[in-house]
N, C-alpha and C positions, 0 to 999 in steps of 0.2 A: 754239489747241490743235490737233492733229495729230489728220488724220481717220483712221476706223478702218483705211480702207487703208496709212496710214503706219505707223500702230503696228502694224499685222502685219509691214510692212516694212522694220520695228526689228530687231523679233523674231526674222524668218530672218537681220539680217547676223549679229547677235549670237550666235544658235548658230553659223554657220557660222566666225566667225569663234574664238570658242571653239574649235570643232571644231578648225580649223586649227593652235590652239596646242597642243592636245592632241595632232594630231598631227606634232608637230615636235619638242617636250618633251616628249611622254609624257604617262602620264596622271597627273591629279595625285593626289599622294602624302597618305595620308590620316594622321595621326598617331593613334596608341593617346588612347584618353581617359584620364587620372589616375588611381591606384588611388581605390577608394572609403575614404570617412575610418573609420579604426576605431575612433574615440572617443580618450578621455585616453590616450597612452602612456605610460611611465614615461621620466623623463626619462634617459639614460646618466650617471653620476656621475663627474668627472673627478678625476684628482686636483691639489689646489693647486700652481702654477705654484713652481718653485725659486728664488728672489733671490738675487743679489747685490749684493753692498754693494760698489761698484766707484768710484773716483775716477774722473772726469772734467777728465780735464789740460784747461787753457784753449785755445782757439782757436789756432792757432799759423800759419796762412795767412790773409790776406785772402780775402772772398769775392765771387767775380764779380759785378759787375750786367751787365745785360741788352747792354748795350754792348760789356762786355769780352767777354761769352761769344760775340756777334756777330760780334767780332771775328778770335776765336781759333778758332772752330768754323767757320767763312766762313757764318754766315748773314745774316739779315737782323732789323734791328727795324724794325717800324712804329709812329710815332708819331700818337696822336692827337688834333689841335691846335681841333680845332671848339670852339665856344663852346656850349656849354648851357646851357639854357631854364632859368632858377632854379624850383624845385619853388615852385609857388604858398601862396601863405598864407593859411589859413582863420583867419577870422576868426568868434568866437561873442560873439553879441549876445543878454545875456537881456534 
């Protein structure tokens, strides 16, 4: 354990070192606290969303895997080939 000499000798790096960043960044910025809660609100009522009844033509391109998009975009895929640990099986014994 750190004799009481040490822990006062914590204690001045630490403000000073604080010090320092406050004075380099400024001082630190204190944010507003929340409004206080004003109990139940009434909720705003929206009105129901407009539909369409719209066809859906079928797919008409093929779509990339991760490969072609690699390809074509110049990225990269990583693959990953490790073997995993099969999740253990419990077993219940009445």
């Amino acid at each position: 354990m750190a004799s009481k000499g040490d822990h006062q000798h914590l204690l001045n790096v630490g403000r000073e070192g604080f010090a320092a960043l406050d004075e380099f960044f400024g001082p630190r910025r204190v944010t507003p606290p929340p409004p206080p809660f004003q109990g139940l609100q009434r909720q705003r009522q929206f009105p129901a969303p407009h539909v369409q009844n719209r066809h859906v033509s079928p797919q008409k391109e093929a779509v990339l895997n991760c490969l072609e998009a690699a390809e074509i975009y110049g990225g990269a895929v990583f693959l990953d080939y490790r073997k995993r640990k099969p999740a253990p099986i419990r077993k219940v014994y009445h």
